[in-house]
N, CA, C and O atoms as a Tinker XYZ file with bonds, in Angstrom:
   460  protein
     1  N     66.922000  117.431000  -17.654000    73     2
     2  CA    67.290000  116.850000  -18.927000    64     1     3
     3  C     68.775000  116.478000  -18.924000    63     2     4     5
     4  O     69.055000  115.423000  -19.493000    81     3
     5  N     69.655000  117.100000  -18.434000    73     3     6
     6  CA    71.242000  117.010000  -18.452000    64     5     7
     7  C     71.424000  116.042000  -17.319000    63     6     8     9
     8  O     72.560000  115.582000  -17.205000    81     7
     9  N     70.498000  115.641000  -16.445000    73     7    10
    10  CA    70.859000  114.119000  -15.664000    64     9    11
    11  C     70.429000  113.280000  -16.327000    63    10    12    13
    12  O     71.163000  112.299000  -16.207000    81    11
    13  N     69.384000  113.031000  -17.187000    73    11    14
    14  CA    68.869000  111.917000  -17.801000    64    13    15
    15  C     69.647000  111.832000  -18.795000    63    14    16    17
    16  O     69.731000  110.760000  -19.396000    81    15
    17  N     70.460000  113.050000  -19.225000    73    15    18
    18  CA    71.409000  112.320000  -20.391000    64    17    19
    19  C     72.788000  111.703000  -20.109000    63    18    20    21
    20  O     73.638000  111.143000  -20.802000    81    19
    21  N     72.709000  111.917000  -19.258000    73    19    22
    22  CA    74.031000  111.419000  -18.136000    64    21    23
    23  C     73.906000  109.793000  -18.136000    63    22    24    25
    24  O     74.884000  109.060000  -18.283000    81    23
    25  N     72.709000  109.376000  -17.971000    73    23    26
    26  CA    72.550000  107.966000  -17.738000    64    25    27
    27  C     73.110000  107.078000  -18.433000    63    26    28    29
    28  O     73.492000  107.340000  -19.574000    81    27
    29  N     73.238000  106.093000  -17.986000    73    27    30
    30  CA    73.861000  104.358000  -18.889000    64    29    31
    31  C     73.269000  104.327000  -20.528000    63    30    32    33
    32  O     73.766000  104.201000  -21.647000    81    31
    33  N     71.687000  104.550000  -19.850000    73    31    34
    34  CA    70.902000  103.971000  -20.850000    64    33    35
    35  C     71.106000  104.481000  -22.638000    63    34    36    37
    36  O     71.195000  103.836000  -23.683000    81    35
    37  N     71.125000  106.494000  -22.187000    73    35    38
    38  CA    71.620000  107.347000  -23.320000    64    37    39
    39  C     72.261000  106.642000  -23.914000    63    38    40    41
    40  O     71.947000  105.993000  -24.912000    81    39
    41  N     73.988000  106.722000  -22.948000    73    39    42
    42  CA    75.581000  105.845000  -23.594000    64    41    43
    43  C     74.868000  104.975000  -24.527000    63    42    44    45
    44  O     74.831000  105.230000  -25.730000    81    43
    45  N     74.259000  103.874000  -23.967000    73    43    46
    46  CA    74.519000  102.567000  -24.592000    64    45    47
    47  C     73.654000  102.769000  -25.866000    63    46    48    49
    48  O     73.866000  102.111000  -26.885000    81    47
    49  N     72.427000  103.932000  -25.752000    73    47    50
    50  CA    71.694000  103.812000  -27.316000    64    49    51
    51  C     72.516000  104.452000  -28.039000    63    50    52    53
    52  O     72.563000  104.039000  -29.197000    81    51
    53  N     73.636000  105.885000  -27.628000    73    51    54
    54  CA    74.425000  106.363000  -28.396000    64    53    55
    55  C     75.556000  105.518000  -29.236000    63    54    56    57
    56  O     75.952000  105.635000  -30.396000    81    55
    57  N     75.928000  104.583000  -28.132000    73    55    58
    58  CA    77.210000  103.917000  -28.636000    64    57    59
    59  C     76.416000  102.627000  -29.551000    63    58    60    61
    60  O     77.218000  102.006000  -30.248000    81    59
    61  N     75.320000  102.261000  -29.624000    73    59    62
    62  CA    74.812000  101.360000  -30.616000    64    61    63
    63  C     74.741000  101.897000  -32.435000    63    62    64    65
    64  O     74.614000  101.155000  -33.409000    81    63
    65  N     74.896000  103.650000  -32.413000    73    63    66
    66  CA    74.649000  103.764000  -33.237000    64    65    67
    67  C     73.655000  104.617000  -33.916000    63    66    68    69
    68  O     73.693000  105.170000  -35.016000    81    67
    69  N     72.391000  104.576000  -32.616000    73    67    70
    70  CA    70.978000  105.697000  -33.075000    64    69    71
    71  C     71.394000  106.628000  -33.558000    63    70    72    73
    72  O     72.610000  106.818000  -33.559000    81    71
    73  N     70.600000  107.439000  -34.078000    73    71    74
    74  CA    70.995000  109.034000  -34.171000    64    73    75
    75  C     70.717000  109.448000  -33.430000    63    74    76    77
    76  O     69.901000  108.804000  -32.771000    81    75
    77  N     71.191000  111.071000  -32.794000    73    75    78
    78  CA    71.193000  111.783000  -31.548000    64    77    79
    79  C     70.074000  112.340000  -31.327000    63    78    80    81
    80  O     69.667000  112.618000  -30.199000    81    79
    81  N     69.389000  112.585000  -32.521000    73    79    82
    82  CA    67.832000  113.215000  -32.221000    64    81    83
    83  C     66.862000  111.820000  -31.887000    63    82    84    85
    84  O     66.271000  112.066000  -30.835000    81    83
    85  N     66.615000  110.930000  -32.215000    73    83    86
    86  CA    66.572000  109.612000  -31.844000    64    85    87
    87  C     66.394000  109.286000  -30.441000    63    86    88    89
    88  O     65.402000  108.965000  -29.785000    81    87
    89  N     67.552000  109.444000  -30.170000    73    87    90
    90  CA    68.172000  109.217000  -28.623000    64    89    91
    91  C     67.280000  109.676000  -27.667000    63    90    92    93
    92  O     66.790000  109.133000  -26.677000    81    91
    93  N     67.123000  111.147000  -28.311000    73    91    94
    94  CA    67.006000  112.313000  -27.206000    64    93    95
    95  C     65.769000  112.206000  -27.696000    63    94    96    97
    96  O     65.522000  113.197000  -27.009000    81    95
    97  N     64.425000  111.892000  -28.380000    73    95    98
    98  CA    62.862000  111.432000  -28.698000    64    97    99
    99  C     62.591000  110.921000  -27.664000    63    98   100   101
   100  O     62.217000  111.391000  -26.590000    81    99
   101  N     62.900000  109.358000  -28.195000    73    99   102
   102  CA    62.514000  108.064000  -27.634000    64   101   103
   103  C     62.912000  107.827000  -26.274000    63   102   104   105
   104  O     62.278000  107.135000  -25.478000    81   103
   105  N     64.228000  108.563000  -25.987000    73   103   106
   106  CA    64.565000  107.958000  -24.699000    64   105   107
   107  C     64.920000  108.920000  -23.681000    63   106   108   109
   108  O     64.596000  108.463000  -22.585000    81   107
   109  N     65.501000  110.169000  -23.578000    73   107   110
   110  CA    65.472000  111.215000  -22.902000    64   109   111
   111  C     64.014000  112.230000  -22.829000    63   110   112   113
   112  O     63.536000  112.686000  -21.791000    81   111
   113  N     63.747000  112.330000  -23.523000    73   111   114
   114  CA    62.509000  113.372000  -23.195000    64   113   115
   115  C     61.203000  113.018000  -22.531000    63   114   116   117
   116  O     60.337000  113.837000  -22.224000    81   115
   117  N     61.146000  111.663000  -22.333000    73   115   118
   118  CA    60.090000  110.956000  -21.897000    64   117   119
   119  C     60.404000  110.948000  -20.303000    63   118   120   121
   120  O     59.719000  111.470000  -19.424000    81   119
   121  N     61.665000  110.193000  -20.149000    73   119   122
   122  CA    61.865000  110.344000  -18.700000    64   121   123
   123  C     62.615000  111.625000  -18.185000    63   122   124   125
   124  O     63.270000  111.724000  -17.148000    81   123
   125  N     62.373000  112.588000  -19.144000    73   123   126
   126  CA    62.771000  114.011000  -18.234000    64   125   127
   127  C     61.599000  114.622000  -18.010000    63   126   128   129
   128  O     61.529000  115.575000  -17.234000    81   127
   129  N     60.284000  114.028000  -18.827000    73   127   130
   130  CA    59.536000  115.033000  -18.777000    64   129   131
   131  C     58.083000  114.870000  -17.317000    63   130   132   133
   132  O     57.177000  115.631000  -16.975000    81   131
   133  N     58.436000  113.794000  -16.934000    73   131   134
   134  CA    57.942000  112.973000  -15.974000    64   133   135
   135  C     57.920000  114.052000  -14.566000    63   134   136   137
   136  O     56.893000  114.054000  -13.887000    81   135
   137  N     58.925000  114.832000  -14.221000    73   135   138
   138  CA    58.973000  115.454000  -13.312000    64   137   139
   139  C     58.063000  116.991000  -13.651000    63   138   140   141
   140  O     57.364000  117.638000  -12.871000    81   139
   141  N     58.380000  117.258000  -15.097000    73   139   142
   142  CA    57.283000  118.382000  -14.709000    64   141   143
   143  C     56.152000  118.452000  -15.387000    63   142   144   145
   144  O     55.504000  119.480000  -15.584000    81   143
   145  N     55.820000  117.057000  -15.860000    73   143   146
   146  CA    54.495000  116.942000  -15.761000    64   145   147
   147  C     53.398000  116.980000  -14.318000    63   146   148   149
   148  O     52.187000  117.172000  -14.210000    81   147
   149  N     54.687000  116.647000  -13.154000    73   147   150
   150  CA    54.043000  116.394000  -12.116000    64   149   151
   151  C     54.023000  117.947000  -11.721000    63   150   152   153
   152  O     52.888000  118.372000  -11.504000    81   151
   153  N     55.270000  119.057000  -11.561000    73   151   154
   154  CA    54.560000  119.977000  -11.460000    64   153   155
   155  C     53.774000  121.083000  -12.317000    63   154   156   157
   156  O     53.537000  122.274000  -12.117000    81   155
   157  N     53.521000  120.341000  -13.181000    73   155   158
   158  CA    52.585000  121.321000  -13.996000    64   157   159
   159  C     51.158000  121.149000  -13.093000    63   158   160   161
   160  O     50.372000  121.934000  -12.563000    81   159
   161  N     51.267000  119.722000  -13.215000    73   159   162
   162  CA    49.906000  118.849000  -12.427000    64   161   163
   163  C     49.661000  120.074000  -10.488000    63   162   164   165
   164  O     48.594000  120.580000  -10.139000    81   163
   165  N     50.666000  120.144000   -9.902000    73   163   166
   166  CA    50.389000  120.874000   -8.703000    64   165   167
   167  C     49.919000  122.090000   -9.244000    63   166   168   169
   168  O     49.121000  122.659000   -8.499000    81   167
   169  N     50.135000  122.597000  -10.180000    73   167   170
   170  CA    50.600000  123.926000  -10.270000    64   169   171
   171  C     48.875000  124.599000  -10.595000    63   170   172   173
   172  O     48.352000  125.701000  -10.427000    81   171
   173  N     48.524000  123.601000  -10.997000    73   171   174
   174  CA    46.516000  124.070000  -10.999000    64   173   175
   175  C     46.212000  124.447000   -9.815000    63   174   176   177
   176  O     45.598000  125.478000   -9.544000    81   175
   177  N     46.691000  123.499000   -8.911000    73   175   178
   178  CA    45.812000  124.306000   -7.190000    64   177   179
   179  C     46.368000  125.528000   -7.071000    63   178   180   181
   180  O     45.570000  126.434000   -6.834000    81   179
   181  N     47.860000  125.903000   -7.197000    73   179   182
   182  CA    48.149000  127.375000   -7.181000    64   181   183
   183  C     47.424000  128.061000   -8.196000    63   182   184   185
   184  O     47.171000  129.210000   -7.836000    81   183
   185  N     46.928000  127.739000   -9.513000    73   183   186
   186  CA    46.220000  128.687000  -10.146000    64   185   187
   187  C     45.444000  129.133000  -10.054000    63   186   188   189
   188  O     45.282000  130.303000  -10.401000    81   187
   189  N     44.400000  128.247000   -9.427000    73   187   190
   190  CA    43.064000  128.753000   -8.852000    64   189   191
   191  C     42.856000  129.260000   -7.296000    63   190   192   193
   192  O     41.796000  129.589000   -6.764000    81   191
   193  N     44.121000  129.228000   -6.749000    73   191   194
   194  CA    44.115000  130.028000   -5.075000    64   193   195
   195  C     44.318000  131.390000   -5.985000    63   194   196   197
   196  O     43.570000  132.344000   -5.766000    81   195
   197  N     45.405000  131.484000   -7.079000    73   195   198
   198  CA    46.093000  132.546000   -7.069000    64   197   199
   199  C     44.915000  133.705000   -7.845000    63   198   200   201
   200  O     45.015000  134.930000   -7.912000    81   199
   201  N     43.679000  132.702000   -8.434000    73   199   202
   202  CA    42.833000  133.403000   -9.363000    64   201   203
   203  C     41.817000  134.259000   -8.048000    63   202   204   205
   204  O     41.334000  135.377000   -8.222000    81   203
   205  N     41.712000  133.733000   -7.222000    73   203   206
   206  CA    41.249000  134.211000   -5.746000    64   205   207
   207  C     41.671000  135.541000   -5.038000    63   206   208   209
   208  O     40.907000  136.264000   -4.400000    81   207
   209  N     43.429000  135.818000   -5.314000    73   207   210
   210  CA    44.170000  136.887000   -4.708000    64   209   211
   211  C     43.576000  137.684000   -6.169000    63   210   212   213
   212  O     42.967000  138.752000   -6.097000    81   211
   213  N     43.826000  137.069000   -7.324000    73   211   214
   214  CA    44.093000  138.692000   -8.661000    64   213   215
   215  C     43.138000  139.116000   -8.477000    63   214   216   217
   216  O     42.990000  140.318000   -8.257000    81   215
   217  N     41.759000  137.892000   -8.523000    73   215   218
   218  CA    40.525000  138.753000   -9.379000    64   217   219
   219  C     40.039000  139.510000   -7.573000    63   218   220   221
   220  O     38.988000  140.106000   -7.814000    81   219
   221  N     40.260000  139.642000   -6.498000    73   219   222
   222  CA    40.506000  140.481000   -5.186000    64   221   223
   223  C     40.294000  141.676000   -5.524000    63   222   224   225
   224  O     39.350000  142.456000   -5.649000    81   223
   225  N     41.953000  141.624000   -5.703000    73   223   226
   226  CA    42.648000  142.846000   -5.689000    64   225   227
   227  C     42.477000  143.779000   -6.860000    63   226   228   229
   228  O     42.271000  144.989000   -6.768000    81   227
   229  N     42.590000  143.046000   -8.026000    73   227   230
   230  CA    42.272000  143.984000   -9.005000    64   229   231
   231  C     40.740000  144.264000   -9.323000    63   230   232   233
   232  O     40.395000  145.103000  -10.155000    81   231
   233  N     40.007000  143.625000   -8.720000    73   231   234
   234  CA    38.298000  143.874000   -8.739000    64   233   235
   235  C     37.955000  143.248000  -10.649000    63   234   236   237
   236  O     37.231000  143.706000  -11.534000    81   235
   237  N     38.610000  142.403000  -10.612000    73   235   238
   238  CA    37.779000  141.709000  -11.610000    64   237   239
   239  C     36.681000  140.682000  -11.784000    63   238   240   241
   240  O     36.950000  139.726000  -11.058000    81   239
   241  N     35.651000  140.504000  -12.393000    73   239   242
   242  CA    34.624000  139.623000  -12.285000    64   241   243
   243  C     35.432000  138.044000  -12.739000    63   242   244   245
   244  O     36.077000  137.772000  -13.752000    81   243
   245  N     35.120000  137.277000  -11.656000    73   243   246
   246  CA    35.301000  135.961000  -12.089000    64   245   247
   247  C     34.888000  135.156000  -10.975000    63   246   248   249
   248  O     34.204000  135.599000  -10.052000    81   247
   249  N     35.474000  133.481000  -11.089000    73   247   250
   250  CA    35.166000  133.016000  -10.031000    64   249   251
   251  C     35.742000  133.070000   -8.712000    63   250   252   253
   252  O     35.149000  132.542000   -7.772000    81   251
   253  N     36.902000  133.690000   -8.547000    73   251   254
   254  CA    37.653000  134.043000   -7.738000    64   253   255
   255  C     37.139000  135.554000   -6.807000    63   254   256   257
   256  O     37.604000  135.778000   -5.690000    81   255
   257  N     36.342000  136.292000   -7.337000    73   255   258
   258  CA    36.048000  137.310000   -6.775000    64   257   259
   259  C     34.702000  136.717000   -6.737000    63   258   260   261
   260  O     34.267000  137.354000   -5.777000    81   259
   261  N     33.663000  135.898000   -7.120000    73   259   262
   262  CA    32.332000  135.733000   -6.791000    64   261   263
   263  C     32.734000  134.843000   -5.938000    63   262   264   265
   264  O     31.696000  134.735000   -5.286000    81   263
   265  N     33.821000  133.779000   -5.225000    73   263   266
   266  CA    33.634000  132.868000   -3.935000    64   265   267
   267  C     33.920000  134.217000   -3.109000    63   266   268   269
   268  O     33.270000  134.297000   -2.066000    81   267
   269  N     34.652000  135.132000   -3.351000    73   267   270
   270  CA    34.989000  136.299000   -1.967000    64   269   271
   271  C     33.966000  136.756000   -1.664000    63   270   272   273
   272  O     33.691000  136.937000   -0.478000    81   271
   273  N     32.911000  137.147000   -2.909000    73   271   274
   274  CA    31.470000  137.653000   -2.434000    64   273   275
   275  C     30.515000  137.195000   -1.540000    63   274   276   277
   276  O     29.744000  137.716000   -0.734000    81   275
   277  N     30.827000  135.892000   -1.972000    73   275   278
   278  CA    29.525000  134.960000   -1.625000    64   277   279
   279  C     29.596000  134.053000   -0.368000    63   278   280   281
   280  O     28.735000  133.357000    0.171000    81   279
   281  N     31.288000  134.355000    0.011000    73   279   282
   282  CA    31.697000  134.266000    1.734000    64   281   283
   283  C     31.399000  135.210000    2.287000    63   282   284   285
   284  O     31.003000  134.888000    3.408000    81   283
   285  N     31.338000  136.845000    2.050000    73   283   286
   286  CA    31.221000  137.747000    2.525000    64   285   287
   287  C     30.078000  137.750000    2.921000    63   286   288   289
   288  O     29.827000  138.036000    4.092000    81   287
   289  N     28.829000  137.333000    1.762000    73   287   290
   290  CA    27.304000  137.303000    2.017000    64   289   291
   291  C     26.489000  135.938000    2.583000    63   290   292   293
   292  O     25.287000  135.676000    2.638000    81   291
   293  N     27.509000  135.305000    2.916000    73   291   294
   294  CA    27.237000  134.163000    3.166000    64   293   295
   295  C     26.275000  133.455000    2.736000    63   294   296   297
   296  O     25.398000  132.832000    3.334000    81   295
   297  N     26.586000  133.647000    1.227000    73   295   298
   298  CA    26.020000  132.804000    0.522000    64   297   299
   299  C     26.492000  131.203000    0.095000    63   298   300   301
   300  O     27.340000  130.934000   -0.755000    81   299
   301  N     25.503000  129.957000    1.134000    73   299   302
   302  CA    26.188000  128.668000    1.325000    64   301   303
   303  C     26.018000  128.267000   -0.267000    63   302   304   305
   304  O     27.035000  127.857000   -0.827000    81   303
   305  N     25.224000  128.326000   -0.765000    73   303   306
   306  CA    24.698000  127.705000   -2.028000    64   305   307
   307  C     26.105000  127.819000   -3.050000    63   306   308   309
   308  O     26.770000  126.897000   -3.520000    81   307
   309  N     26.296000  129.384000   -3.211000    73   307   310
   310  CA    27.263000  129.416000   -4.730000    64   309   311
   311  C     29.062000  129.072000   -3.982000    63   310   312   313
   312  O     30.070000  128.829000   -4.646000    81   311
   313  N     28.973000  129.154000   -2.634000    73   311   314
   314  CA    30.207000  128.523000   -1.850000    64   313   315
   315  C     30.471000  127.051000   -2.276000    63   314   316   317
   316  O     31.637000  126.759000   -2.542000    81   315
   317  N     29.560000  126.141000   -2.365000    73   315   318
   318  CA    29.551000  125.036000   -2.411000    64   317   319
   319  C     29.620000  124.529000   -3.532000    63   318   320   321
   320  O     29.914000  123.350000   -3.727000    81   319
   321  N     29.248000  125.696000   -4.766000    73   319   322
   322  CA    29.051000  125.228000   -5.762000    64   321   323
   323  C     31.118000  125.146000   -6.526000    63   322   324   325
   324  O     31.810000  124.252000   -7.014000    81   323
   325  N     31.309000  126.509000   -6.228000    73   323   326
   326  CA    32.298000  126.956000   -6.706000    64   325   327
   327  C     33.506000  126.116000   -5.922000    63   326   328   329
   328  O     34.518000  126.077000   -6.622000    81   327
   329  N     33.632000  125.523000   -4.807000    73   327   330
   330  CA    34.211000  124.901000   -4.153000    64   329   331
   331  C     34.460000  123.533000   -5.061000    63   330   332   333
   332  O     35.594000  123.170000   -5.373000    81   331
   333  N     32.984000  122.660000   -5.531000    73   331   334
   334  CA    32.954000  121.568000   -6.007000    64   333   335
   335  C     33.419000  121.851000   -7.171000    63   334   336   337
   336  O     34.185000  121.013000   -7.649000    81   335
   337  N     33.160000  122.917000   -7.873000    73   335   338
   338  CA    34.284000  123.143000   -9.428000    64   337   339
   339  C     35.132000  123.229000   -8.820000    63   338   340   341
   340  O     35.376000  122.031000   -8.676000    81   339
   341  N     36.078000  123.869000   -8.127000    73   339   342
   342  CA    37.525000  123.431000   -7.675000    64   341   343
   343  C     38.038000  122.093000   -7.641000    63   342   344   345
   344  O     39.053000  121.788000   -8.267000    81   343
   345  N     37.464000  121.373000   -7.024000    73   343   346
   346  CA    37.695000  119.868000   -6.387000    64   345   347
   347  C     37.496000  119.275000   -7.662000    63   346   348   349
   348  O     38.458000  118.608000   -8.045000    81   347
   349  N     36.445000  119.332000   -8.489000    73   347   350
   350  CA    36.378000  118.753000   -9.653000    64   349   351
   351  C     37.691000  119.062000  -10.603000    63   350   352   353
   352  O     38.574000  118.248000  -10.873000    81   351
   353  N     37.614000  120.357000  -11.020000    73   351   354
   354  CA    39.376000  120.842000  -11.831000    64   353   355
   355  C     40.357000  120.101000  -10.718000    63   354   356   357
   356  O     41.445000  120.541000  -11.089000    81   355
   357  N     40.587000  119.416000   -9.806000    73   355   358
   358  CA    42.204000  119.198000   -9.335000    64   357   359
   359  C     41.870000  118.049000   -9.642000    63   358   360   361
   360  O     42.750000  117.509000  -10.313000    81   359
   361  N     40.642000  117.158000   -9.387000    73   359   362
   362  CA    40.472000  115.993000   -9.814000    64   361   363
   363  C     40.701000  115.436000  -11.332000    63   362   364   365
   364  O     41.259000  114.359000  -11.540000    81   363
   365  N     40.323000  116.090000  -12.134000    73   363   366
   366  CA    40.911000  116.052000  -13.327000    64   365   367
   367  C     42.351000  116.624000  -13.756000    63   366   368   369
   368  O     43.217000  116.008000  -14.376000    81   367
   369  N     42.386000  117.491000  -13.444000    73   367   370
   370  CA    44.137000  117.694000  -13.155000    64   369   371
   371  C     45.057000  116.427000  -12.690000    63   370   372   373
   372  O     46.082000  116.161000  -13.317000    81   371
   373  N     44.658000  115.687000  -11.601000    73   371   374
   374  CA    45.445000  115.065000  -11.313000    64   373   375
   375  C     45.341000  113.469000  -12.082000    63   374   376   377
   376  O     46.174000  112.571000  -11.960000    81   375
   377  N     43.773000  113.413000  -13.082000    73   375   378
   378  CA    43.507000  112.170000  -13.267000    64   377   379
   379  C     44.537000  112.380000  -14.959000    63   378   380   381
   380  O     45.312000  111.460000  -15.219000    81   379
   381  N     44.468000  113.363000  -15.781000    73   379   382
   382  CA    45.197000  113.827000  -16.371000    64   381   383
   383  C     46.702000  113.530000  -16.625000    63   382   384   385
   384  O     47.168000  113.116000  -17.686000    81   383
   385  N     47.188000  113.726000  -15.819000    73   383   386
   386  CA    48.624000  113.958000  -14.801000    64   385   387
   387  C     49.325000  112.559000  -14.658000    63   386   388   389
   388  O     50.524000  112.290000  -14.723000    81   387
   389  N     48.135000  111.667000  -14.426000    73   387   390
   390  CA    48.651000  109.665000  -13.976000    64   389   391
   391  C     48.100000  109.084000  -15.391000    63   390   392   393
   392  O     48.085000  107.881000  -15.652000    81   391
   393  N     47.771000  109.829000  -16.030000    73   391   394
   394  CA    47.718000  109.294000  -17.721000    64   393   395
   395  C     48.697000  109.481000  -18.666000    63   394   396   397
   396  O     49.239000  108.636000  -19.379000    81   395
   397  N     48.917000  110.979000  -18.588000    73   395   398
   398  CA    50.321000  111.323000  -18.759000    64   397   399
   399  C     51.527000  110.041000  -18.362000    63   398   400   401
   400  O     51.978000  109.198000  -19.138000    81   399
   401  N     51.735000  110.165000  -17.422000    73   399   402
   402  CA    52.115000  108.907000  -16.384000    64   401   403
   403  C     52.762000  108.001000  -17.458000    63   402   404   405
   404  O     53.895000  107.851000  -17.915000    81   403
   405  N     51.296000  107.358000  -17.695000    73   403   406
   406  CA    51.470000  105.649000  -18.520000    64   405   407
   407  C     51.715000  106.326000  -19.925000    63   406   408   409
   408  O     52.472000  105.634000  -20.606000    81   407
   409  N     51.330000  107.382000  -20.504000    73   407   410
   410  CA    51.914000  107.780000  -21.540000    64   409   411
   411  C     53.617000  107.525000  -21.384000    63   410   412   413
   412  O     54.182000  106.452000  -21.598000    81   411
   413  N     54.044000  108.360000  -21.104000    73   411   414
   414  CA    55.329000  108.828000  -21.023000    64   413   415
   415  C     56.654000  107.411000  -20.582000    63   414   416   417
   416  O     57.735000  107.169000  -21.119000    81   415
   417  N     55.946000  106.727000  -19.403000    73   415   418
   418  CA    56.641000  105.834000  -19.284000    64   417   419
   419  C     56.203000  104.090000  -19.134000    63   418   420   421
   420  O     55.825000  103.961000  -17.970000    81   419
   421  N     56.137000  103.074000  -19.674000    73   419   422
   422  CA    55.544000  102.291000  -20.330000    64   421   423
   423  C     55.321000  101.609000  -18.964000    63   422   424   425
   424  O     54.304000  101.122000  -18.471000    81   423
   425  N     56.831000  101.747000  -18.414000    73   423   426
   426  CA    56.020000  100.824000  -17.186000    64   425   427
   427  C     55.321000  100.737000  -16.089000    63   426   428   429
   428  O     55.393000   99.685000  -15.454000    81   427
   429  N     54.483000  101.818000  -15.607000    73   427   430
   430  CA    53.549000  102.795000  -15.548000    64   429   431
   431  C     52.339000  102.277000  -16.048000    63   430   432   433
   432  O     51.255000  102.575000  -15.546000    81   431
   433  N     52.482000  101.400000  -17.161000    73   431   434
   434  CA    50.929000  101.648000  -17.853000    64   433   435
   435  C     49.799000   99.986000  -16.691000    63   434   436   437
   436  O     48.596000  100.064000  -16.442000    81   435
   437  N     50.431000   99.157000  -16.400000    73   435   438
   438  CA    50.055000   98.240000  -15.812000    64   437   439
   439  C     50.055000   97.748000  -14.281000    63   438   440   441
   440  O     51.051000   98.306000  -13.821000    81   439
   441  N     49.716000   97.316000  -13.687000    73   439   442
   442  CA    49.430000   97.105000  -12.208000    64   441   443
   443  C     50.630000   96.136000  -12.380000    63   442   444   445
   444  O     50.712000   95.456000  -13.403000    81   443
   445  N     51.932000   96.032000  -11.004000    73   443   446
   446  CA    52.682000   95.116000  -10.959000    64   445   447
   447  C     51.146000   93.688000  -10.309000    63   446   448   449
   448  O     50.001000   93.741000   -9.860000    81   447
   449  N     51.931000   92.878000  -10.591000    73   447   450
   450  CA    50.859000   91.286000  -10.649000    64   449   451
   451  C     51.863000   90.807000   -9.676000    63   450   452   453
   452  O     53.075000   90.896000   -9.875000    81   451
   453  N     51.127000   90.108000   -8.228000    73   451   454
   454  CA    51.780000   89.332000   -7.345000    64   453   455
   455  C     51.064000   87.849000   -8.284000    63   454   456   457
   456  O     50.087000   87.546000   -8.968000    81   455
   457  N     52.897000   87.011000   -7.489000    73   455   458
   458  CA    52.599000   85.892000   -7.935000    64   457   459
   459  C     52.433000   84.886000   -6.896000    63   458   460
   460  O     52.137000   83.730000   -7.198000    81   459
């Protein structure tokens, strides 16, 4: 946030006049927030490795301790299943994430057009 307010762009809406909460809406928080939207966006695959180590170790029921089971028993069926909910949650995580995207920054929202 304290580099994006650093920028030209801030100055020049400050020195036009906006108000400072204004400023910092419309034009700082959007392009600060761009970076951790992206790692919020990674931060799902660590949640669900990490739901793998807790529900382990602490012997709690979930999906994280039924894929440990069901490698152990080699069970292919609920492996595959629980695998494809994974892949599905990052897939939406990440489809999420590039919506955010065109939210946040406008020019983003359209395909550049060769001419």
């Amino acid at each position: 946030m304290l580099e994006v307010l650093g920028q030209p762009y801030i100055r020049t809406a400050s020195a036009r006049g906006v108000p400072w909460g204004a400023v910092v809406r419309r034009h700082a928080l959007p392009n600060a927030a761009i970076p951790t939207v992206t790692i919020i966006g990674f931060m799902v695959g660590s949640l669900m490795a990490g739901a793998v180590v807790v529900e382990s170790v602490f012997s709690w029921p979930g999906v994280g301790r039924l894929l440990v089971v069901a490698v152990s028993n080699r069970d292919l069926g609920v492996v595959q299943c629980i695998l494809l909910l994974v892949a599905t949650t990052m897939v939406c995580a990440n489809l999420l994430v590039d919506l955010l995207y065109g939210v946040l920054d406008p020019r983003l929202r359209s395909p550049v057009r060769a001419a």
